[in-house]
N, C-alpha and C positions, 0 to 999 in steps of 0.2 A: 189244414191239409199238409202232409209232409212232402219236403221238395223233393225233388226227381232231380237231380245234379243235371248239368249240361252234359260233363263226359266223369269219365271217369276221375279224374284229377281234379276236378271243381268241386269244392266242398261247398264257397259260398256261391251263390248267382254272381255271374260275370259285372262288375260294374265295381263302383264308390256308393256305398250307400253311408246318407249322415241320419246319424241316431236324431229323430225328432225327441226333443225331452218332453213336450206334449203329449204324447202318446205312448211315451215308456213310464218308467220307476227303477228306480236305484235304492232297495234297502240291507237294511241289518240287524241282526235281533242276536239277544243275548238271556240267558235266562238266569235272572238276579234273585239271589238266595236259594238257588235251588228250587224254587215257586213260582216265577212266573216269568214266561217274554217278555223284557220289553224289544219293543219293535223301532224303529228308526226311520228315515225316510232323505233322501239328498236330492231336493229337489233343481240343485244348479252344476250342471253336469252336461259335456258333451261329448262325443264321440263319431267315430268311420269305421266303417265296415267293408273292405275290400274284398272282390272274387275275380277268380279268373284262373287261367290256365296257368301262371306261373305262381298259384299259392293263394292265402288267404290270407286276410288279419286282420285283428279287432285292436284299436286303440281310443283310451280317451282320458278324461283330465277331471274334476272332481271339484269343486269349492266346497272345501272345509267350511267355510263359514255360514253355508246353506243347511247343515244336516241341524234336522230336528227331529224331536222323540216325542216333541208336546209337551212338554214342561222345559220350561224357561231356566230355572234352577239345573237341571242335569243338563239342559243343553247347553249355559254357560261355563259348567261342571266340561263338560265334554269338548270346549274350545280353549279353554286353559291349558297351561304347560304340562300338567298332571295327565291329560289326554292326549290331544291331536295339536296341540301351539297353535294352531288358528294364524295368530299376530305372525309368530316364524315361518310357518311354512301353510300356506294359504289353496295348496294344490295338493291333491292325490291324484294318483296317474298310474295308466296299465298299458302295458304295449305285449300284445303275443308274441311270442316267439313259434310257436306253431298253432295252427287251426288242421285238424280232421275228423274222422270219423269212426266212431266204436259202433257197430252196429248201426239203429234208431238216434245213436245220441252223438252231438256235436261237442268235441273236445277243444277247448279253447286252453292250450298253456301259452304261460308268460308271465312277466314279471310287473309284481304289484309294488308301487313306490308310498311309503307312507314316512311324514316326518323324514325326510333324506334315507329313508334304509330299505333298501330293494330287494324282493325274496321273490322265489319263484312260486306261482300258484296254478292250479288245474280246475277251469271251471268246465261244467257240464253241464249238459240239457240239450233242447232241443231249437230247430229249426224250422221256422214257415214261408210258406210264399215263394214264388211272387206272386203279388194280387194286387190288383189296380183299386186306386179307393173311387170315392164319388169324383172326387176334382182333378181328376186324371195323372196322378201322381203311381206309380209303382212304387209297393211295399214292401218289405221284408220282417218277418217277426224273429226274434232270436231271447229265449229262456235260458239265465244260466246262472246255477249257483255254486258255494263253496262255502269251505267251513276254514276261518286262520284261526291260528294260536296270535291273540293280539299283542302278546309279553314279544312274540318275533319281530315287530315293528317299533318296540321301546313305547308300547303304553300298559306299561307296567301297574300303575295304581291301582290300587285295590285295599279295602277294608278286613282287616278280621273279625270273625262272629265272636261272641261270649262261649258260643259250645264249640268252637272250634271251627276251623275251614275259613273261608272266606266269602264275601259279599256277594262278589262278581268270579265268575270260569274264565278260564284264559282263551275258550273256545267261541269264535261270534261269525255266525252266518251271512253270507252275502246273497243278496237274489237281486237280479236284473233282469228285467221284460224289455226290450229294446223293441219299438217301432223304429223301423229305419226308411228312409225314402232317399230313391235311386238319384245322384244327384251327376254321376257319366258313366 
């Protein structure tokens, strides 16, 4: 169900809500050779979801060293210097600079921190809740995704094909499902 704002100026519901990782996903997908998704997954990740009358904002932190694609090869491919450094810089991080409203859909901009280099991003999607679960917790749901150019963040590697072009696109999706629960 789509939220009803408190007032006007309330994009999220009034409170701190902490992103359960239990109950969300944090992925990524790229589409390698031209031919197929692969898909990703960051299972060690947390984050806060703030509303209220004086604004909104989504922040949260990353472990590098969680993200898996299901194969052991590309995922210690993807933790080496040639990707994300893992060993260097063990945190990815997002802090908004603004949260509102387009319509239906919830605009979350701010800035995405990968390997030390900070770029501005615009994620979008949508907003649910609140809704009380079984164990008396109040919930917030929040959908949001984007698309980076990953050469922006200096993970430049990449393979050339025999006919030309290359292996890997510089373009790679993000999606994030947050459950979040009201925590003041």
């Amino acid at each position: 169900m789509p939220i009803v704002a408190e007032s006007p100026a309330t994009v999220i519901p009034t409170g701190t809500w902490s992103i359960d990782p239990s109950w969300s996903s944090l992925e990524f997908e790229v589409r390698k050779l031209g031919l197929v998704t692969i898909k990703g997954r960051v299972p060690g990740f947390s984050g806060t979801i703030h509303g209220g009358e004086a604004g909104a904002a989504v922040e949260g932190v990353v472990d590098t060293t969680s993200m898996t694609t299901f194969d052991a090869d590309r995922d210690a491919h993807l933790q080496s210097p040639e990707f994300f450094d893992a060993a260097r810089f063990p945190e990815l991080r997002f802090a908004s600079t603004s949260v509102s409203r387009d319509g239906d859909e919830i605009v979350v901009a701010g800035d995405l921190t990968i390997k030390d280099v900070t770029r501005p991003v615009e994620l979008r999607g949508g907003l649910t809740g609140p809704e009380s679960d079984p164990w008396g917790n109040e919930r917030i749901g929040l959908d949001l995704e984007t698309t980076i150019d990953r050469t922006d963040f200096g993970l430049r590697w990449n393979a050339p094909l025999p006919g030309g072009g290359f292996l890997l696109p510089n373009d790679v999706v993000l999606r994030a499902a947050f459950a979040a629960t009201r925590t003041a």
